[in-house]
C-alpha positions as CSV (number, residue, x, y, z in Angstrom):
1,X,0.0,0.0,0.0
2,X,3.1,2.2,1.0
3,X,4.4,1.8,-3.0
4,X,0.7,2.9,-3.7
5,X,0.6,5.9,-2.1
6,X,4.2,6.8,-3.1
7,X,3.0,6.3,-6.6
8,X,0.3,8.5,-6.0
9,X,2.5,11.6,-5.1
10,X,4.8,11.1,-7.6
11,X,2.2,10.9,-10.4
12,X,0.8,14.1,-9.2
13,X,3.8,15.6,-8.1
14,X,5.4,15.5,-12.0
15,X,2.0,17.3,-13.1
16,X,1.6,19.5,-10.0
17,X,5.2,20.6,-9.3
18,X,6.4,24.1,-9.8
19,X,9.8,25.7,-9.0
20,X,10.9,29.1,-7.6
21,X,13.3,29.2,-10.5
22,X,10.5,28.8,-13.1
23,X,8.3,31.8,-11.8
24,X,6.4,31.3,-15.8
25,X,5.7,28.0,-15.2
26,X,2.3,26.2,-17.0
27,X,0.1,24.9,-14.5
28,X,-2.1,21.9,-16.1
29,X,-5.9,21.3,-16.0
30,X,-7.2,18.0,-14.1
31,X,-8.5,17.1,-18.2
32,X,-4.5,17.8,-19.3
33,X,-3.2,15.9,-16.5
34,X,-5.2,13.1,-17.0
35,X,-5.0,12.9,-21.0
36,X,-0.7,13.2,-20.4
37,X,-0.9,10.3,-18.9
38,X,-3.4,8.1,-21.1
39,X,-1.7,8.9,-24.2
40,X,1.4,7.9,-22.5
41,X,0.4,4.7,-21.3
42,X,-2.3,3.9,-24.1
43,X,-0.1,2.5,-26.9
44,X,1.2,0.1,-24.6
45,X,-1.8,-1.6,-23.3
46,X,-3.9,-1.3,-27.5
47,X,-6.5,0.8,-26.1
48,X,-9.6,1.7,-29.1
49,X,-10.5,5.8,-28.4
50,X,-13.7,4.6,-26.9
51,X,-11.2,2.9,-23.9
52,X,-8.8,5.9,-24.0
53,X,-12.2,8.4,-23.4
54,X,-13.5,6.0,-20.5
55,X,-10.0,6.0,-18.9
56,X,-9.2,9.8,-19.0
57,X,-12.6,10.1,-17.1
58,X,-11.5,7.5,-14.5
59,X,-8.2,9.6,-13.8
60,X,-9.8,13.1,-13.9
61,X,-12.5,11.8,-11.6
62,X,-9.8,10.4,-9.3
63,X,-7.3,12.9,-9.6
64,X,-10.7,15.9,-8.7
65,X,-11.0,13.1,-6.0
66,X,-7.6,13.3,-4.5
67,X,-7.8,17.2,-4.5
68,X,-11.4,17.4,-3.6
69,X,-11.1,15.3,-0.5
70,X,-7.5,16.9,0.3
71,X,-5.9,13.0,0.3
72,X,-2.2,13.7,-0.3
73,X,-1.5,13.5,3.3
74,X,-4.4,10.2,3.9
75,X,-2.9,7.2,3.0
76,X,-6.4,5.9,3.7
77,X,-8.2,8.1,1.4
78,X,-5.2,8.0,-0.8
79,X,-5.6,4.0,-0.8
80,X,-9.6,3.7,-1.5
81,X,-9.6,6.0,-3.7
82,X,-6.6,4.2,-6.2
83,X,-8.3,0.8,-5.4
84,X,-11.7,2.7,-6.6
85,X,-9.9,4.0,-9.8
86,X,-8.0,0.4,-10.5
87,X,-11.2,-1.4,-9.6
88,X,-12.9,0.5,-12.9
89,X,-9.4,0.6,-14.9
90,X,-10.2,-3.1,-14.5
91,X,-13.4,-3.2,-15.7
92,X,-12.6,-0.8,-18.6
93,X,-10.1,-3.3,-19.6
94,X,-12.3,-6.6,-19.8
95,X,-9.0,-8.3,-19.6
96,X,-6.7,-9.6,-17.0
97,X,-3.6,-9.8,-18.9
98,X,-3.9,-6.1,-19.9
99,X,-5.1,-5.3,-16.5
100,X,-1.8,-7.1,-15.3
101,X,0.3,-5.1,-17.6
102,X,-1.4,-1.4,-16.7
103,X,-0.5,-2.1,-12.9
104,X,3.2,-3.2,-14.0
105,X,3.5,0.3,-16.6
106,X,2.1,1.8,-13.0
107,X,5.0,0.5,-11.1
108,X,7.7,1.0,-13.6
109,X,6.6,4.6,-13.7
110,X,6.9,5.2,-10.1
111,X,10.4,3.3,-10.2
112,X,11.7,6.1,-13.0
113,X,10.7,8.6,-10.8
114,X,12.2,7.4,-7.8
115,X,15.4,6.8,-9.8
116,X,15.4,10.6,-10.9
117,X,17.7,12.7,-8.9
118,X,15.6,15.9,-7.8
119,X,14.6,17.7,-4.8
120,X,11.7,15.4,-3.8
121,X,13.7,12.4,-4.0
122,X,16.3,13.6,-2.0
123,X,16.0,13.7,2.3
124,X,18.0,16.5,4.1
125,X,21.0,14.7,4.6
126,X,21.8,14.6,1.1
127,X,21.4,11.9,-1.6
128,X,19.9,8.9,-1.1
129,X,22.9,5.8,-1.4
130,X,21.0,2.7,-3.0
């Protein structure tokens, strides 16, 4: 659930996240946020546009979810609410293999961004030594 949640803030920190340094910085819609991330991960699972519509609805409603209910800091909330999303990702999918494969692209996405060196992957003390 811990690898969950870090996914979670990771996903929306990369969409979320402004600098000091860039004070011109483009914040993105819920909508862009969401439709960033199908058409990354859409090629890779053969989604039709029908399934591509139906799963940038899942991630806007759970991303306005996340913000709406203020669950960054909820690992709870944080928790239902991806197990809500993967729960209709699942049933969008109609296909356990694919379904298999989205929550692998899911956990291979968090692991790039954890492997990124960068100011929220790094504790006070310096850099973490793997």
């Amino acid at each position: 659930m811990k690898s969950r949640t870090l996914f979670f803030l990771m996903f929306l920190s990369c969409f979320t996240g402004s600098y000091a340094q860039q004070p011109a910085a483009k914040t993105f819609t819920v909508e862009e946020r969401a439709e960033t991330f199908v058409t990354h991960i859409a090629p890779k699972l053969s989604l039709n546009k029908t399934q591509k519509d139906s799963l940038t609805t899942i991630y806007v409603q759970y991303i306005d979810d996340v913000e709406k209910y203020h669950a960054m800091n909820n690992e709870k909330v944080v928790t239902f609410l991806m197990n809500s999303r993967d729960e209709k990702v699942k049933k969008l999918l109609h296909d356990q293999v694919k379904f298999d494969k989205y929550l692998l692209l899911l956990a291979d996405m968090k692991n790039q961004r954890d492997q990124q060196p960068g100011p929220q992957n790094q504790s006070p003390e310096g850099p973490k030594m793997h």
